[in-house]
C-alpha positions as CSV (number, residue, x, y, z in Angstrom):
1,X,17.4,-3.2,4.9
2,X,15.4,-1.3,7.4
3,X,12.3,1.2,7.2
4,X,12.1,3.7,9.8
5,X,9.0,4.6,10.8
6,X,7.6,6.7,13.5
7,X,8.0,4.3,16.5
8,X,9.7,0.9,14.4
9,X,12.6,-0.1,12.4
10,X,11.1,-2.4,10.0
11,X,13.2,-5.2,8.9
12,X,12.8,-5.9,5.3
13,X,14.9,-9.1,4.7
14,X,11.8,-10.4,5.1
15,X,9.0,-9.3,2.8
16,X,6.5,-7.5,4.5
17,X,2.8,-7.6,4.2
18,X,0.6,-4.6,4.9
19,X,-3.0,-5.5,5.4
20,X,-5.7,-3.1,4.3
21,X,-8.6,-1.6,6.5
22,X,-10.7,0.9,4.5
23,X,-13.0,3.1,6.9
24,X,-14.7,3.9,3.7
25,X,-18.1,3.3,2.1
26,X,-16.9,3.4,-1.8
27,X,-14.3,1.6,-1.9
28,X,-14.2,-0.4,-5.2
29,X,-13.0,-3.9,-3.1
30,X,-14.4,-3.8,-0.1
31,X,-16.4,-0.3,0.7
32,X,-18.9,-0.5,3.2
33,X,-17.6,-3.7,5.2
34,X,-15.4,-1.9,7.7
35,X,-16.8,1.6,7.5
36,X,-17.6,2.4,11.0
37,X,-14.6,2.7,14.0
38,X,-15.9,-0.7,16.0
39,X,-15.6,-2.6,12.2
40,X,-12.6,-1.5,10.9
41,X,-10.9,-2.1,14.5
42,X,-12.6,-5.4,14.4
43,X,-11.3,-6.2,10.5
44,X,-7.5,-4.4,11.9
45,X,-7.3,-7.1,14.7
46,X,-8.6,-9.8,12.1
47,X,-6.0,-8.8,9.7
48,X,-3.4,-9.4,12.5
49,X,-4.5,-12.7,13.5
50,X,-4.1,-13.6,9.4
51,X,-0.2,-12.8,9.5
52,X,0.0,-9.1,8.9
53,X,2.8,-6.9,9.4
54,X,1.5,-4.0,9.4
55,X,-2.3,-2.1,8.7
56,X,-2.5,0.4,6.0
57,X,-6.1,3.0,7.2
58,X,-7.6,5.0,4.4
59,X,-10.7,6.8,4.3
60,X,-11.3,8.3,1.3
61,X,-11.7,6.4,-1.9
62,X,-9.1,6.8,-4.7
63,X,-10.8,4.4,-7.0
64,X,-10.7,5.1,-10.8
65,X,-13.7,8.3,-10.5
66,X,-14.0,8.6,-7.5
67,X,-14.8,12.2,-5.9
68,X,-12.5,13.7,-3.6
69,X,-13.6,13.5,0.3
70,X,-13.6,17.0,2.1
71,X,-11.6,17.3,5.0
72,X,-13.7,17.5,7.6
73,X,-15.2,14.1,6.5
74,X,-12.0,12.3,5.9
75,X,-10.8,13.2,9.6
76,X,-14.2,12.3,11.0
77,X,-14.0,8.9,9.8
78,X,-9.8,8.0,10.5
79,X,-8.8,9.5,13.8
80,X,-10.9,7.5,15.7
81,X,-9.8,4.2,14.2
82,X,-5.9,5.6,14.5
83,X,-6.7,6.6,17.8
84,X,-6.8,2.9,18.7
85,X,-5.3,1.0,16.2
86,X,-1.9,2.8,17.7
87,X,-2.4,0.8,20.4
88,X,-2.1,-2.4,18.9
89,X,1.9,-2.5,18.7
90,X,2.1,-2.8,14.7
91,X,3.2,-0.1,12.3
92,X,0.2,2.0,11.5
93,X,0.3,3.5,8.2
94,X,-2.1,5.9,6.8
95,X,-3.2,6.1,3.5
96,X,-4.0,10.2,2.8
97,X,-2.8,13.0,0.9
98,X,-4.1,15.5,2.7
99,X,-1.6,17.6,4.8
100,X,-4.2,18.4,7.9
101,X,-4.6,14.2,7.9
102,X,-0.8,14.3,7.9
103,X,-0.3,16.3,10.4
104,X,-3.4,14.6,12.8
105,X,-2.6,11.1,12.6
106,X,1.1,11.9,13.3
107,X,0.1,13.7,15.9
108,X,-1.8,10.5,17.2
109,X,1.3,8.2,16.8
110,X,0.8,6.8,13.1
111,X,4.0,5.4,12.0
112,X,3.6,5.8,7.9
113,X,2.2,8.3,5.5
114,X,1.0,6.7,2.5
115,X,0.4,9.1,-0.4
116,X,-0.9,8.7,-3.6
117,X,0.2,12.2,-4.6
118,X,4.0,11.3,-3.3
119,X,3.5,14.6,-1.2
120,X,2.6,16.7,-4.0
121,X,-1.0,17.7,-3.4
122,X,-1.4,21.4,-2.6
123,X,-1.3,23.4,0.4
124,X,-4.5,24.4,1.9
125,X,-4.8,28.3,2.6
126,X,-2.2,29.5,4.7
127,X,-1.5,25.9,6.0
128,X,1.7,23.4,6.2
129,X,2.4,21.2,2.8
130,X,2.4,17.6,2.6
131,X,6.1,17.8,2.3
132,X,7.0,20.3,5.1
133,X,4.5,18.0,7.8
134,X,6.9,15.3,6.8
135,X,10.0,16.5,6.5
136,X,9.4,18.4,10.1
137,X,8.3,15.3,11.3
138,X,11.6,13.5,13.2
139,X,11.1,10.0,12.0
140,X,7.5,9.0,10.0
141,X,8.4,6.7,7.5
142,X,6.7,7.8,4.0
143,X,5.4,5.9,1.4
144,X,5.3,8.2,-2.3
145,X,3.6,6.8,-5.1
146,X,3.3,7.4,-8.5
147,X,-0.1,8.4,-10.5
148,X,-0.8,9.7,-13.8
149,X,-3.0,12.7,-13.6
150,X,-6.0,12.1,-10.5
151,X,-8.6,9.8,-9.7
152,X,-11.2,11.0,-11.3
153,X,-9.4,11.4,-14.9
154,X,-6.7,9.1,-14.6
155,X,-7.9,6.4,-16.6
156,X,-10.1,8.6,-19.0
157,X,-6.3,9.0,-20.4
158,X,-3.9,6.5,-19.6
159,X,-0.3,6.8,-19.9
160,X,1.6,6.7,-23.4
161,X,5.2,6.1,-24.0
162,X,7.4,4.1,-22.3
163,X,5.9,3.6,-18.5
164,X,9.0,2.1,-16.5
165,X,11.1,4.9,-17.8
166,X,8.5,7.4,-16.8
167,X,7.6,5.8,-13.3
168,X,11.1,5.4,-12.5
169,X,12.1,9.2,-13.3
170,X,9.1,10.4,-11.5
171,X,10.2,8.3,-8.2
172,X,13.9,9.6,-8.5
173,X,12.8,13.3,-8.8
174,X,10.6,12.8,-5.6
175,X,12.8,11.2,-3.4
176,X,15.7,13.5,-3.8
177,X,12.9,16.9,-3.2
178,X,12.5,15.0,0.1
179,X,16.3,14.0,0.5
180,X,16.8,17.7,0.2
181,X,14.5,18.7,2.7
182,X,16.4,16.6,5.0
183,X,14.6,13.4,5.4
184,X,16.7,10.3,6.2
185,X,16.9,7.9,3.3
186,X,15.4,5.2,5.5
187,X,12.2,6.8,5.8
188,X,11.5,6.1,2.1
189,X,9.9,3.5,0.3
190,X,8.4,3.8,-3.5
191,X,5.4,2.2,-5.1
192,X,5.1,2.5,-8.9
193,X,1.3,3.1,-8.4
194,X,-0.1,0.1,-10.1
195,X,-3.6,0.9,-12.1
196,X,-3.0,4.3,-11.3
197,X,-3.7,5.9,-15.2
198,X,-2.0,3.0,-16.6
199,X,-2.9,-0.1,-18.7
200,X,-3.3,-3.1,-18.5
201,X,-0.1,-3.8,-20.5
202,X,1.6,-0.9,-18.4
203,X,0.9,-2.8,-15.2
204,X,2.2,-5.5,-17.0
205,X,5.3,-4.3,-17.9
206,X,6.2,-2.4,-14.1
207,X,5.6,-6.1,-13.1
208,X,7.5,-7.8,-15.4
209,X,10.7,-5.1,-15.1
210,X,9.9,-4.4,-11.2
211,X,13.6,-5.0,-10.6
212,X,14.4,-1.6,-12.6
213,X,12.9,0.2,-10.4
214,X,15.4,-1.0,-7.1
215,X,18.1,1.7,-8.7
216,X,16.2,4.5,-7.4
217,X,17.8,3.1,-4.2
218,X,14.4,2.4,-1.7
219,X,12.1,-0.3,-0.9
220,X,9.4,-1.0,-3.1
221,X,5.6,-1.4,-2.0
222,X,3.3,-3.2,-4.8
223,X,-0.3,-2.7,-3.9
224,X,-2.0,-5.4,-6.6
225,X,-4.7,-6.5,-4.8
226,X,-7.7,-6.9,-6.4
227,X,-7.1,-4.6,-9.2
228,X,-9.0,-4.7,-11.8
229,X,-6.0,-4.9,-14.3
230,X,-6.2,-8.9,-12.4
231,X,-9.9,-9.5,-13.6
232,X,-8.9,-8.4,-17.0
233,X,-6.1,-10.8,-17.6
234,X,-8.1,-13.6,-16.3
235,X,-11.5,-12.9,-17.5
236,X,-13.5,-12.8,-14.7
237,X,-16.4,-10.3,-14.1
238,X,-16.7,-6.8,-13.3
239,X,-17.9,-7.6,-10.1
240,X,-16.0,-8.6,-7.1
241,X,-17.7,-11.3,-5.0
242,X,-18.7,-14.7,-6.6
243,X,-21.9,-16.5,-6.0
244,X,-20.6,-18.8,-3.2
245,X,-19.0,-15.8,-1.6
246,X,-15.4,-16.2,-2.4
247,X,-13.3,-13.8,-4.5
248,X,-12.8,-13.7,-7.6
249,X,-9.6,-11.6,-7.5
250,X,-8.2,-13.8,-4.6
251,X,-6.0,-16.4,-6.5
252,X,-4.7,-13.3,-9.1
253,X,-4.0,-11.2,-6.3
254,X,-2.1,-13.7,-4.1
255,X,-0.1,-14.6,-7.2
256,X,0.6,-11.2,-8.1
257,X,1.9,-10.5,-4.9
258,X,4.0,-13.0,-4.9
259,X,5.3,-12.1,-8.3
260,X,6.0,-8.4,-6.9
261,X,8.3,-9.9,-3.9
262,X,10.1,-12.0,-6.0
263,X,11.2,-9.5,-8.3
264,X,12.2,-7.7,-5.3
265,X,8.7,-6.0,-4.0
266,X,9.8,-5.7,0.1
267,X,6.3,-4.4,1.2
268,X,3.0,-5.7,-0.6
269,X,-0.3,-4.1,0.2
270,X,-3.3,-6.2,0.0
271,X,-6.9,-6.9,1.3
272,X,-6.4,-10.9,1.9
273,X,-3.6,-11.9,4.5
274,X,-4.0,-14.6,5.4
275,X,-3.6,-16.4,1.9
276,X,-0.6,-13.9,0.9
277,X,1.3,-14.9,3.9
278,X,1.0,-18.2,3.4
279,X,1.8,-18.2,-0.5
280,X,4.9,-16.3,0.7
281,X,6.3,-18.8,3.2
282,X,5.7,-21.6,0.3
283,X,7.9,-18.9,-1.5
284,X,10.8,-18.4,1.4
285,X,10.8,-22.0,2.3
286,X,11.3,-23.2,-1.1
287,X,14.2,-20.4,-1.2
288,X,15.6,-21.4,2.2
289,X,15.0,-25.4,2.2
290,X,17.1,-26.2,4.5
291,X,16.6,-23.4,6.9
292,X,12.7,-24.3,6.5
293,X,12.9,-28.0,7.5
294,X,13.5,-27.4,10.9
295,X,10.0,-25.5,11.3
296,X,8.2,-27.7,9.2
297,X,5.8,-30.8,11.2
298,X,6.9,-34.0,10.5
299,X,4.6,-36.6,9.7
300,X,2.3,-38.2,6.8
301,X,3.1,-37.0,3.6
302,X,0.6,-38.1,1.3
């Protein structure tokens, strides 16, 4: 299975692992750490070194309440850091829903569109939609998510009813509206939008009957990574760093991760690389043992 993306064919046989760089300063992970251009191109090359595939940019914060970012602001703060990160010969994917962002970062060489809104947000005054910037574009691979109402209300009033059924109706509707617009099928992917107005038994369940959702056809993305759905099941605090620094999210999100692949997750979307590529090649080794050996050190074994 391939992804097409603006200047790559990504292979998907083998799970991929997108590495997140928020240019943001409200974040609910990690806002403020990369915020300025020099940082996040610092934290992009970091990522890179961990084992990451590819860089998901975002900056605007789509955190349970947060306030939409006005355009001008949003802009300011990405194309610099696309400008560059272009250059580091990775798929770049950006994580917007604004049509102008679109249209800029494509314009820069960005490879992905990552939308939260699955191309549904509306179309400024007189300007291009998310869809038609897309669907004009000739090969930008697109990522479309579900969410249940918007960030600021979405978990005022979580889902009811029977979530995979609704997630996986939603994705089929806006696949085809894109399939009919003429966009190749391998330009898709889908994400069911974990902790997006849903529950914590909701996130739950898309996990537990991930594979469901491989009828609509596309690659899935699962972006768990240090959700706060984790720290619920676990019981650890609200906040996010421990007292000796670590995370507390780290262990919950590397497992979830690896839960998402092997229910048949092809891209996951996390903050710490280095650990989720290495829980994954305990995970492909132990599936290929035999192909494995051969790249494994011999030596002591105690």
């Amino acid at each position: 299975m391939l992804w097409q993306t603006s200047s790559f064919s990504i292979d998907l046989n083998r799970p991929q692992v997108m590495g997140i760089v928020n240019v943001t300063p409200d974040s609910f992970s990690d806002g403020g750490a990369h915020a300025s251009t020099s940082q996040a191109l610092a934290h992009c090359e970091q990522l890179l070194a961990q084992g990451a595939d590819l860089l998901d940019i975002g900056g605007e914060s789509t955190r349970p309440g947060a306030t939409p970012l006005p355009l001008d602001e949003e802009l300011k703060r990405v194309l610099p850091v696309v400008r560059e990160a272009v250059k580091l010969g990775v798929p770049i994917s950006i994580d917007t829903y604004k049509p102008q962002v679109m249209q800029a970062v494509l314009d820069l060489g960005a490879d992905i569109i990552n939308d939260i809104w699955a191309l549904r947000w509306p179309a400024p005054s007189g300007g291009p939609t998310a869809r038609s910037v897309v669907s004009q574009h000739p090969r930008c691979g697109v990522c479309l998510m579900h969410m249940h109402l918007e960030p600021q209300t979405m978990q005022l009033s979580p889902m009811e009813g029977n979530v995979v059924s609704q997630v996986l109706l939603f994705l089929e509707r806006v696949t085809q509206d894109l399939l009919d617009l003429g966009v190749d099928k391998s330009r898709i992917a889908i994400d069911p939008g974990i902790g997006f107005g849903k529950t914590v038994a909701q996130n739950l369940s898309l996990l537990a009957r991930q594979r469901e959702l491989l009828a609509v056809g596309y690659p899935v993305l699962a972006g768990w990574s240090r959700k706060s759905s984790l720290a619920a099941i676990v019981g650890v605090s609200s906040t996010h760093a421990s007292t000796d620094g670590t995370q507390d999210r780290l262990i919950p999100s590397v497992t979830a991760a690896l839960l998402a692949v092997d229910r048949g997750a092809r891209i996951v979307r996390v903050h710490d690389v280095r650990e989720t590529v290495q829980a994954l090649k305990v995970w492909s080794a132990a599936l290929n043992p035999l192909e494995s050996s051969d790249s494994i050190p011999r030596g002591d074994t105690t």
